[in-house]
ChimeraX commands (.cxc) that place a marker at each C-alpha (Angstrom):
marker #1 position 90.07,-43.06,-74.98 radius 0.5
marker #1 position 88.24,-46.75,-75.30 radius 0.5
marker #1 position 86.35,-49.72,-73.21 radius 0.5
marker #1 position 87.57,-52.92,-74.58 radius 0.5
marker #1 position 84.90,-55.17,-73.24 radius 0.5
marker #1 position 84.69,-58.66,-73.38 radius 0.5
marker #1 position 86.97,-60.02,-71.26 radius 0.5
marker #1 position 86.53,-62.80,-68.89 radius 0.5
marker #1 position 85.93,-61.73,-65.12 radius 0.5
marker #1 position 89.15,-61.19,-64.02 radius 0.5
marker #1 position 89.82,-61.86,-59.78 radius 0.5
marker #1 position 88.04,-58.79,-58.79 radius 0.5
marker #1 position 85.35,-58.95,-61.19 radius 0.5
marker #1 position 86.59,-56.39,-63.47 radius 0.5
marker #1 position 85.65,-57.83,-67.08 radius 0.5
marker #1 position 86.55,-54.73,-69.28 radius 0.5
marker #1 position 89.95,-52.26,-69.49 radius 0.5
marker #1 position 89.74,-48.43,-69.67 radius 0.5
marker #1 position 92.21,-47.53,-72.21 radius 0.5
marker #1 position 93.98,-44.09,-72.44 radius 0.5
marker #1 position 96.77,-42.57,-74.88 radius 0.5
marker #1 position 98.55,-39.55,-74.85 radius 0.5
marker #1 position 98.82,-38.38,-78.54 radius 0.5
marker #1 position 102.22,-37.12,-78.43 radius 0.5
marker #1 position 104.19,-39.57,-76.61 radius 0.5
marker #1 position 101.80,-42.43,-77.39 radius 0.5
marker #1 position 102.14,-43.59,-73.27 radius 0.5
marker #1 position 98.82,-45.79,-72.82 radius 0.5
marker #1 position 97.05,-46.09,-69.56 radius 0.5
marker #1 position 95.24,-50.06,-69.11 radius 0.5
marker #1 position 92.79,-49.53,-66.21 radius 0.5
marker #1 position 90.44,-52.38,-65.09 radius 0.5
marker #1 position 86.82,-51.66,-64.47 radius 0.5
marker #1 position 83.88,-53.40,-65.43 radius 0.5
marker #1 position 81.52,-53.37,-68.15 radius 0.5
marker #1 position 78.62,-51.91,-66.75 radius 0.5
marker #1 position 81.00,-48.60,-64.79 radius 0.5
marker #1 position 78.59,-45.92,-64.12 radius 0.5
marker #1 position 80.02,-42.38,-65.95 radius 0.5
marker #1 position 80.70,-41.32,-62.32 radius 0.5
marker #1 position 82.99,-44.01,-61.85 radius 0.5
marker #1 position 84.77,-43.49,-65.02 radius 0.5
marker #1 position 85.26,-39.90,-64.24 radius 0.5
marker #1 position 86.61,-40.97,-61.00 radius 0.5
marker #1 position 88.98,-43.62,-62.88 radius 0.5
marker #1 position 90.26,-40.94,-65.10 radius 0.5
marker #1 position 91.02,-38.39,-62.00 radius 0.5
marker #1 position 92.49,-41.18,-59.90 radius 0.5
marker #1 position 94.58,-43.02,-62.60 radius 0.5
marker #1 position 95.12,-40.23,-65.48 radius 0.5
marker #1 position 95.25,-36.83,-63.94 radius 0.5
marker #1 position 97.04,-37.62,-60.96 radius 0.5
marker #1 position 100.06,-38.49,-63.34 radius 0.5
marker #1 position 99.82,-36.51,-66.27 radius 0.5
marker #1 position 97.33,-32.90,-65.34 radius 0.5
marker #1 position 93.89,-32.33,-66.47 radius 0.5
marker #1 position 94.14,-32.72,-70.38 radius 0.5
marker #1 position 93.31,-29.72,-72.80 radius 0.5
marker #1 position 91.72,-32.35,-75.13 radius 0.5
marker #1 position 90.39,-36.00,-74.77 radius 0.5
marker #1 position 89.28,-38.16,-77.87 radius 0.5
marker #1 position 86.89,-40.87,-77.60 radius 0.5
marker #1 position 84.31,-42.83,-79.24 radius 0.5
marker #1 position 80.67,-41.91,-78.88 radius 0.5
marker #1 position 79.97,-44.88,-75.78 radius 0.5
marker #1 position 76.85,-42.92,-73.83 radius 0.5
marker #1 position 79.50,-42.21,-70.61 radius 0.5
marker #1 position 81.69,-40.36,-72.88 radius 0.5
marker #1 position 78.40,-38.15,-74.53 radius 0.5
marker #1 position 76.85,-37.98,-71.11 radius 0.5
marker #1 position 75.72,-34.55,-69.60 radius 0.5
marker #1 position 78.09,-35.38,-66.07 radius 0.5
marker #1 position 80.88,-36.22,-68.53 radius 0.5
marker #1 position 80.60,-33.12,-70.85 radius 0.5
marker #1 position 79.91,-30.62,-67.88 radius 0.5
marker #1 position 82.68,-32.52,-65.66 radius 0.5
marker #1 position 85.67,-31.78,-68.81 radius 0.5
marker #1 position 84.02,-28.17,-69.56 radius 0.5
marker #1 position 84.43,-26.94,-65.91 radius 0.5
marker #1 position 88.25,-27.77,-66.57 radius 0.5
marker #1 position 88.62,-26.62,-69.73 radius 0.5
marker #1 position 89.07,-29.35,-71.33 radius 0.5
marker #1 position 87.67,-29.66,-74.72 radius 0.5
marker #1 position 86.31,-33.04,-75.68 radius 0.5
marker #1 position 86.18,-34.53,-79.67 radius 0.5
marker #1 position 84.31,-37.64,-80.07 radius 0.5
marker #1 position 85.09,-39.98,-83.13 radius 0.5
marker #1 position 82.57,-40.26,-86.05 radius 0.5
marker #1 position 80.34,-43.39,-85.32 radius 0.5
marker #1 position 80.87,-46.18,-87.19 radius 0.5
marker #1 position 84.46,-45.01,-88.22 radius 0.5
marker #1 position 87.30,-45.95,-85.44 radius 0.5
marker #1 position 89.87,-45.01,-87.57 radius 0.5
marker #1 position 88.88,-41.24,-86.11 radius 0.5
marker #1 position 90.62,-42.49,-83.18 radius 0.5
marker #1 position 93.15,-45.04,-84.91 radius 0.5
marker #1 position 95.65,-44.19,-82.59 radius 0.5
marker #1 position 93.55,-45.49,-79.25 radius 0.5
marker #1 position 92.11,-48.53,-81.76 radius 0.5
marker #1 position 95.63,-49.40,-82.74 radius 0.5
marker #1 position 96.73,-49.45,-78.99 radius 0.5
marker #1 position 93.74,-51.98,-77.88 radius 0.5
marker #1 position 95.25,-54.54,-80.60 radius 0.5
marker #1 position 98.50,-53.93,-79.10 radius 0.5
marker #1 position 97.30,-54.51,-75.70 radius 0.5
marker #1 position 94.85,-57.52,-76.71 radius 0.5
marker #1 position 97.89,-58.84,-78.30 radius 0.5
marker #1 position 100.18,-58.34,-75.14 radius 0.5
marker #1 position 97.43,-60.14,-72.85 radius 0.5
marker #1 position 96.86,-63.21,-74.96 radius 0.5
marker #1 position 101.04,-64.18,-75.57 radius 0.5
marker #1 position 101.64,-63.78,-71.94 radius 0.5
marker #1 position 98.50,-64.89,-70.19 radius 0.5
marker #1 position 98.29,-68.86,-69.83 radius 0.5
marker #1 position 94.85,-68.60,-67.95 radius 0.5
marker #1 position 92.85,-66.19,-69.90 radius 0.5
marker #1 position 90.95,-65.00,-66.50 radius 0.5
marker #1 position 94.31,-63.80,-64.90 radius 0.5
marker #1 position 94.44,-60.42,-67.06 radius 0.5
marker #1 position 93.70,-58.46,-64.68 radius 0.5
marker #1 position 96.76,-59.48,-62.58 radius 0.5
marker #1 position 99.27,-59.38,-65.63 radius 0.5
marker #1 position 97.29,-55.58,-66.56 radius 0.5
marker #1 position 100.44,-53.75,-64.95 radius 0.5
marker #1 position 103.31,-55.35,-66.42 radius 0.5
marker #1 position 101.27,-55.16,-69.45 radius 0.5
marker #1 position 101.29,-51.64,-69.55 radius 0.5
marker #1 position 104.89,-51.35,-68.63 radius 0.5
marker #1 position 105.61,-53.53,-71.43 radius 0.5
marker #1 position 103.78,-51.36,-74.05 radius 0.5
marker #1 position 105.08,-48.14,-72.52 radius 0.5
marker #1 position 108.85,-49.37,-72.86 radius 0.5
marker #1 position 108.86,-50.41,-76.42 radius 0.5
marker #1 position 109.68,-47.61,-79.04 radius 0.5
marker #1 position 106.84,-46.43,-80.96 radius 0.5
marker #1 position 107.03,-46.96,-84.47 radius 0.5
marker #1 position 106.17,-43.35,-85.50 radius 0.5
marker #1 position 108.18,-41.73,-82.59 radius 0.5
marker #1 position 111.29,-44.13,-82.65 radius 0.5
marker #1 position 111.50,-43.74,-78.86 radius 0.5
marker #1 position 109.56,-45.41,-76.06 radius 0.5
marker #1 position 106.48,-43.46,-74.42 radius 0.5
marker #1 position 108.81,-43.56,-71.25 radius 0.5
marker #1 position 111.71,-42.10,-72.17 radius 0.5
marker #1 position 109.72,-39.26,-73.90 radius 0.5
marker #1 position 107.70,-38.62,-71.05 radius 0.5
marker #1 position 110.48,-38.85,-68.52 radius 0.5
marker #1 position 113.80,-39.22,-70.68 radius 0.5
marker #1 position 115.00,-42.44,-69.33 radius 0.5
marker #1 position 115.22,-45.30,-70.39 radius 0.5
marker #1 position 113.74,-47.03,-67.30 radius 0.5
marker #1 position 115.15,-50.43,-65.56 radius 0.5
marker #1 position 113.69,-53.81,-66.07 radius 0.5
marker #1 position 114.11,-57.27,-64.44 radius 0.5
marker #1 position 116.13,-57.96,-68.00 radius 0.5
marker #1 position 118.55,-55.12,-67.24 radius 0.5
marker #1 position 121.16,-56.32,-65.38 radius 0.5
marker #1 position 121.31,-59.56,-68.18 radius 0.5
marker #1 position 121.52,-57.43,-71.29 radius 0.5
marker #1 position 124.75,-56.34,-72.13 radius 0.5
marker #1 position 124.78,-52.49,-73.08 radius 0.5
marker #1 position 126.06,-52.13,-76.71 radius 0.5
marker #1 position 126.82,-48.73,-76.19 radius 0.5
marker #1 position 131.01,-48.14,-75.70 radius 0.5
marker #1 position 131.70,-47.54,-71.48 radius 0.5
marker #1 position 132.28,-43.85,-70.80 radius 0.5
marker #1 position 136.13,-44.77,-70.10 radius 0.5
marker #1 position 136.92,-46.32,-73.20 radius 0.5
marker #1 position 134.97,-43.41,-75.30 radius 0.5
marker #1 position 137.13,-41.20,-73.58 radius 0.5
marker #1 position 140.61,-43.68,-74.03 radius 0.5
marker #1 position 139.39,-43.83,-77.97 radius 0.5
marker #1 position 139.09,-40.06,-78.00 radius 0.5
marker #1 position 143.21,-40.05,-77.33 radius 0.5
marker link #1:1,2 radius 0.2
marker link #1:2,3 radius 0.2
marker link #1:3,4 radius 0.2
marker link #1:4,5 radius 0.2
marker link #1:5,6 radius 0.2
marker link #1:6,7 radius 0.2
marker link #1:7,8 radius 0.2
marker link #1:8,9 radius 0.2
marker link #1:9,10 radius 0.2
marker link #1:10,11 radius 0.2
marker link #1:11,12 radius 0.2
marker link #1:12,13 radius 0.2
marker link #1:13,14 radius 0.2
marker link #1:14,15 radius 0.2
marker link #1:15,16 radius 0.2
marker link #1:16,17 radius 0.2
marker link #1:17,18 radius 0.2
marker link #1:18,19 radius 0.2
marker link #1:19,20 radius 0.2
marker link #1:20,21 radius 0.2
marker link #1:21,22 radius 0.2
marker link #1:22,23 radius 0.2
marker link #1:23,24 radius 0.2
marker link #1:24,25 radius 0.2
marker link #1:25,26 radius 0.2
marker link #1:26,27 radius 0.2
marker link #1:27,28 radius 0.2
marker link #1:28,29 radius 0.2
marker link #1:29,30 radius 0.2
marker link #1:30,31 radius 0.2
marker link #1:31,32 radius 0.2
marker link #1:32,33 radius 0.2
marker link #1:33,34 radius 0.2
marker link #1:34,35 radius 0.2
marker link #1:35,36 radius 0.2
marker link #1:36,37 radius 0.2
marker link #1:37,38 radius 0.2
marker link #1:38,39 radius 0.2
marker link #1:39,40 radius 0.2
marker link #1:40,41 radius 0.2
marker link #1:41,42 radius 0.2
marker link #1:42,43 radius 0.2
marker link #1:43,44 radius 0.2
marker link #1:44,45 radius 0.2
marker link #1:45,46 radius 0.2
marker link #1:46,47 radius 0.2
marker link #1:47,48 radius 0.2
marker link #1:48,49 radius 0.2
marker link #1:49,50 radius 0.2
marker link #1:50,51 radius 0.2
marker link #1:51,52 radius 0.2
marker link #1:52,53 radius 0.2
marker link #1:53,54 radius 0.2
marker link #1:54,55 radius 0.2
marker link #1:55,56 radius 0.2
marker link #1:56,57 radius 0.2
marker link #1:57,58 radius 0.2
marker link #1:58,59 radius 0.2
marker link #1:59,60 radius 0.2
marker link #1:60,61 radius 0.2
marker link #1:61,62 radius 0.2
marker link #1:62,63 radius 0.2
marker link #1:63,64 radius 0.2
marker link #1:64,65 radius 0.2
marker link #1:65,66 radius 0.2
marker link #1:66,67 radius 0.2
marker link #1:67,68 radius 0.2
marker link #1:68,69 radius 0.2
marker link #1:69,70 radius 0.2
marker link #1:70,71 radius 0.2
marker link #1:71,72 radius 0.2
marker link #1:72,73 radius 0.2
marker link #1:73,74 radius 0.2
marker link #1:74,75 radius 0.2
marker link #1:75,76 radius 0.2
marker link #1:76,77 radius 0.2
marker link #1:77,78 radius 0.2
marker link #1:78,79 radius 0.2
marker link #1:79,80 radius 0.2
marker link #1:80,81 radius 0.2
marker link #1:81,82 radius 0.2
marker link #1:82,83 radius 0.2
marker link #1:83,84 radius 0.2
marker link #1:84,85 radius 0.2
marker link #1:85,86 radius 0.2
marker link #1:86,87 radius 0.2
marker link #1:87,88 radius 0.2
marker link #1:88,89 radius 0.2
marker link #1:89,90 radius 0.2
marker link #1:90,91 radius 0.2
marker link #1:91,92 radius 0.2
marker link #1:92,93 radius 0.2
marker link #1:93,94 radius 0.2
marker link #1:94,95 radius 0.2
marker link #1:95,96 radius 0.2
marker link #1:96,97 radius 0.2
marker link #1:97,98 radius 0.2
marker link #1:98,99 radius 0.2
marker link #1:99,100 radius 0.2
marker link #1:100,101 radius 0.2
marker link #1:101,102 radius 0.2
marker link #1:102,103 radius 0.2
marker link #1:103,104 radius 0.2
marker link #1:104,105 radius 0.2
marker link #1:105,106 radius 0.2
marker link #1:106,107 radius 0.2
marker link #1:107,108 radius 0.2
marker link #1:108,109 radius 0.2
marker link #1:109,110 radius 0.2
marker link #1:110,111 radius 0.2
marker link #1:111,112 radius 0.2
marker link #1:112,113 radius 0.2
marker link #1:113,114 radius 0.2
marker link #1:114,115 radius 0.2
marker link #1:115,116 radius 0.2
marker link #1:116,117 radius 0.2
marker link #1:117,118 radius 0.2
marker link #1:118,119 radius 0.2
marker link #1:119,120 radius 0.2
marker link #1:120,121 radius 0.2
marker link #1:121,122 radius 0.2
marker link #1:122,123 radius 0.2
marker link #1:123,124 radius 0.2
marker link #1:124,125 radius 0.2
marker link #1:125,126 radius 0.2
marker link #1:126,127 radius 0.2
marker link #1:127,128 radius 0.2
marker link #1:128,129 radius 0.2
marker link #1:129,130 radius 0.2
marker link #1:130,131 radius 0.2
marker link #1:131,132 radius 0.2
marker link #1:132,133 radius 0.2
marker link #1:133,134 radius 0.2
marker link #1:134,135 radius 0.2
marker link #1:135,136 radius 0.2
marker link #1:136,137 radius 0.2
marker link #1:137,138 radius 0.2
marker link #1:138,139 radius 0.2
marker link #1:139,140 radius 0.2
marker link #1:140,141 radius 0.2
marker link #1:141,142 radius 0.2
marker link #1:142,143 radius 0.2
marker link #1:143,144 radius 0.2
marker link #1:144,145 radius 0.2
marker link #1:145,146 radius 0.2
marker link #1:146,147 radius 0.2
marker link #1:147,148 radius 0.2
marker link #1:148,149 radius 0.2
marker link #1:149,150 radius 0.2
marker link #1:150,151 radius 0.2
marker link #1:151,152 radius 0.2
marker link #1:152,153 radius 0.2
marker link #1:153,154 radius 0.2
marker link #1:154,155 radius 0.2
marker link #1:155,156 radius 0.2
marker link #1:156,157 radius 0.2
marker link #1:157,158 radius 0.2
marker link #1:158,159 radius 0.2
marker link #1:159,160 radius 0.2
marker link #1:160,161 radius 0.2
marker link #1:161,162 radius 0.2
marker link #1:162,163 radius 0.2
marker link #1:163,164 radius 0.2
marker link #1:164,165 radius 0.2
marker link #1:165,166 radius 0.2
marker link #1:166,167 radius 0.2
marker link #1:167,168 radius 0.2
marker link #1:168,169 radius 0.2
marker link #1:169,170 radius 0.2
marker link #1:170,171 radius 0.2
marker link #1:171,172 radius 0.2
marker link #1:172,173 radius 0.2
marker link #1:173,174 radius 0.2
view
Protein backbone atom coordinates (compact mmCIF):
# COMPACT_ATOMS: atom_id res chain seq x y z
CA UNK A 1 0.00 0.00 0.00
CA UNK A 2 1.43 3.61 -1.43
CA UNK A 3 0.51 7.56 -1.97
CA UNK A 4 1.84 8.50 -5.29
CA UNK A 5 1.79 12.22 -4.88
CA UNK A 6 2.47 14.70 -7.25
CA UNK A 7 -0.07 14.86 -9.50
CA UNK A 8 -1.75 17.84 -10.85
CA UNK A 9 -5.22 18.76 -9.15
CA UNK A 10 -7.39 16.66 -10.82
CA UNK A 11 -11.47 18.11 -11.17
CA UNK A 12 -12.23 17.49 -7.62
CA UNK A 13 -9.07 18.54 -6.23
CA UNK A 14 -7.71 15.22 -5.56
CA UNK A 15 -3.84 15.61 -6.45
CA UNK A 16 -2.52 12.17 -5.15
CA UNK A 17 -3.80 8.21 -5.74
CA UNK A 18 -4.09 5.66 -2.88
CA UNK A 19 -2.67 2.60 -4.28
CA UNK A 20 -3.52 -0.98 -3.07
CA UNK A 21 -2.39 -4.64 -4.22
CA UNK A 22 -3.43 -7.86 -3.27
CA UNK A 23 -0.24 -10.06 -3.14
CA UNK A 24 -1.65 -13.09 -4.55
CA UNK A 25 -3.67 -12.08 -7.40
CA UNK A 26 -1.75 -8.84 -7.92
CA UNK A 27 -5.54 -6.88 -8.41
CA UNK A 28 -4.55 -3.08 -7.65
CA UNK A 29 -6.96 -0.64 -6.20
CA UNK A 30 -6.22 3.40 -7.74
CA UNK A 31 -8.18 5.59 -5.28
CA UNK A 32 -8.05 9.44 -5.55
CA UNK A 33 -7.52 11.50 -2.47
CA UNK A 34 -5.40 14.27 -1.83
CA UNK A 35 -2.08 14.87 -0.58
CA UNK A 36 -2.62 16.23 2.64
CA UNK A 37 -5.71 13.07 3.66
CA UNK A 38 -5.90 13.03 7.32
CA UNK A 39 -5.16 9.06 8.62
CA UNK A 40 -8.92 9.10 9.41
CA UNK A 41 -9.75 9.62 5.99
CA UNK A 42 -7.46 7.05 4.69
CA UNK A 43 -8.84 4.54 7.04
CA UNK A 44 -12.17 5.47 5.79
CA UNK A 45 -10.84 5.13 2.02
CA UNK A 46 -9.56 1.72 2.76
CA UNK A 47 -13.07 0.52 4.48
CA UNK A 48 -15.13 2.18 1.77
CA UNK A 49 -13.05 1.18 -1.35
CA UNK A 50 -10.92 -2.04 -0.12
CA UNK A 51 -12.89 -3.94 2.44
CA UNK A 52 -16.15 -3.57 1.05
CA UNK A 53 -14.81 -5.72 -1.96
CA UNK A 54 -12.28 -7.90 -0.79
CA UNK A 55 -12.81 -8.44 3.63
CA UNK A 56 -10.69 -6.98 6.24
CA UNK A 57 -7.07 -8.18 5.24
CA UNK A 58 -4.96 -10.50 7.63
CA UNK A 59 -1.89 -8.45 6.50
CA UNK A 60 -1.28 -4.97 4.86
CA UNK A 61 2.28 -3.81 3.65
CA UNK A 62 3.20 -0.31 3.39
CA UNK A 63 5.86 2.15 3.53
CA UNK A 64 6.62 4.00 6.73
CA UNK A 65 4.37 7.53 5.50
CA UNK A 66 3.33 8.85 9.31
CA UNK A 67 -0.66 7.72 8.46
CA UNK A 68 0.46 4.28 7.96
CA UNK A 69 2.79 4.35 11.57
CA UNK A 70 0.10 6.38 13.22
CA UNK A 71 -1.41 5.27 16.65
CA UNK A 72 -5.38 5.47 14.93
CA UNK A 73 -3.90 3.42 12.08
CA UNK A 74 -2.07 0.71 14.16
CA UNK A 75 -4.96 0.43 16.84
CA UNK A 76 -7.69 0.68 13.89
CA UNK A 77 -5.85 -2.82 11.94
CA UNK A 78 -5.10 -4.46 15.54
CA UNK A 79 -8.81 -4.36 16.65
CA UNK A 80 -9.35 -6.49 13.35
CA UNK A 81 -6.69 -8.57 13.49
CA UNK A 82 -4.97 -7.52 11.00
CA UNK A 83 -1.30 -7.54 11.27
CA UNK A 84 0.52 -4.66 9.64
CA UNK A 85 4.49 -4.88 8.12
CA UNK A 86 5.92 -1.67 7.12
CA UNK A 87 8.83 -1.60 4.49
CA UNK A 88 12.44 -0.75 5.61
CA UNK A 89 12.94 3.08 5.00
CA UNK A 90 14.89 4.03 2.38
CA UNK A 91 14.50 0.55 0.62
CA UNK A 92 11.09 0.28 -1.62
CA UNK A 93 12.08 -2.74 -3.00
CA UNK A 94 10.53 -4.19 0.58
CA UNK A 95 7.39 -3.48 -1.11
CA UNK A 96 8.51 -3.95 -4.90
CA UNK A 97 5.39 -5.38 -5.69
CA UNK A 98 3.17 -2.01 -4.71
CA UNK A 99 6.41 0.16 -6.25
CA UNK A 100 6.27 -1.85 -9.42
CA UNK A 101 2.41 -1.28 -9.69
CA UNK A 102 2.72 2.77 -9.30
CA UNK A 103 5.11 2.63 -12.54
CA UNK A 104 2.55 0.61 -14.12
CA UNK A 105 -0.14 2.92 -13.24
CA UNK A 106 2.03 6.23 -13.86
CA UNK A 107 2.69 4.64 -17.10
CA UNK A 108 -1.10 3.86 -17.87
CA UNK A 109 -2.06 7.64 -16.96
CA UNK A 110 0.52 9.40 -19.06
CA UNK A 111 -0.17 7.16 -22.70
CA UNK A 112 -3.80 7.71 -22.33
CA UNK A 113 -4.24 11.08 -20.73
CA UNK A 114 -3.95 14.06 -23.37
CA UNK A 115 -4.59 16.74 -20.57
CA UNK A 116 -2.44 15.73 -17.75
CA UNK A 117 -5.15 17.28 -15.12
CA UNK A 118 -7.93 14.81 -16.35
CA UNK A 119 -6.42 11.70 -14.32
CA UNK A 120 -8.67 11.63 -12.07
CA UNK A 121 -11.51 11.05 -14.62
CA UNK A 122 -9.51 8.33 -16.69
CA UNK A 123 -8.51 6.71 -12.73
CA UNK A 124 -11.32 3.94 -13.36
CA UNK A 125 -10.68 2.70 -16.68
CA UNK A 126 -7.21 2.88 -15.56
CA UNK A 127 -7.61 0.42 -13.07
CA UNK A 128 -9.70 -1.81 -15.20
CA UNK A 129 -7.03 -1.71 -17.64
CA UNK A 130 -4.28 -2.89 -15.20
CA UNK A 131 -6.59 -5.43 -13.57
CA UNK A 132 -7.36 -7.14 -17.08
CA UNK A 133 -3.89 -7.62 -18.33
CA UNK A 134 -2.12 -10.95 -17.25
CA UNK A 135 0.46 -10.55 -14.72
CA UNK A 136 3.75 -11.48 -15.72
CA UNK A 137 4.48 -13.74 -12.68
CA UNK A 138 0.88 -15.19 -12.50
CA UNK A 139 0.23 -15.58 -16.36
CA UNK A 140 -3.43 -14.71 -15.70
CA UNK A 141 -5.16 -11.38 -15.18
CA UNK A 142 -5.94 -10.17 -11.45
CA UNK A 143 -9.65 -10.56 -12.68
CA UNK A 144 -9.96 -13.74 -13.75
CA UNK A 145 -8.08 -14.97 -10.59
CA UNK A 146 -10.15 -13.15 -8.36
CA UNK A 147 -13.41 -13.95 -10.08
CA UNK A 148 -12.45 -16.57 -12.91
CA UNK A 149 -13.66 -14.69 -15.85
CA UNK A 150 -12.35 -13.23 -18.19
CA UNK A 151 -14.50 -10.05 -17.99
CA UNK A 152 -16.12 -8.06 -21.15
CA UNK A 153 -14.68 -4.97 -22.63
CA UNK A 154 -15.86 -2.32 -25.17
CA UNK A 155 -13.12 -4.35 -27.54
CA UNK A 156 -15.03 -7.61 -27.06
CA UNK A 157 -17.47 -7.86 -29.45
CA UNK A 158 -14.46 -6.67 -32.26
CA UNK A 159 -11.92 -9.31 -31.31
CA UNK A 160 -12.37 -12.43 -32.86
CA UNK A 161 -12.02 -15.40 -30.26
CA UNK A 162 -9.12 -17.68 -31.38
CA UNK A 163 -10.32 -20.33 -29.39
CA UNK A 164 -12.26 -23.29 -31.78
CA UNK A 165 -16.52 -22.74 -31.24
CA UNK A 166 -17.86 -25.41 -28.89
CA UNK A 167 -19.66 -27.04 -32.09
CA UNK A 168 -16.82 -27.53 -34.17
CA UNK A 169 -14.62 -28.96 -31.05
CA UNK A 170 -17.24 -31.30 -30.71
CA UNK A 171 -17.65 -32.00 -34.92
CA UNK A 172 -13.54 -32.42 -34.74
CA UNK A 173 -13.94 -34.83 -31.85
CA UNK A 174 -15.94 -37.28 -34.56
Amino acid sequence: MDFVTGLPAGPSGNDAILVVVDRLTKMAHFVACKTTITVEKTTKLFLTNIVQLHGIPSAIISDRDPRFTSNFWTKTWQHYGTRLHLSTAYHPQSDGQTERTNQTMEQLILTTCTDPAQWEDSLPLIEFAYNNAPSATTTQSPLFLNYRIDPTTPLSPLIENPAPRSHQFVENLR
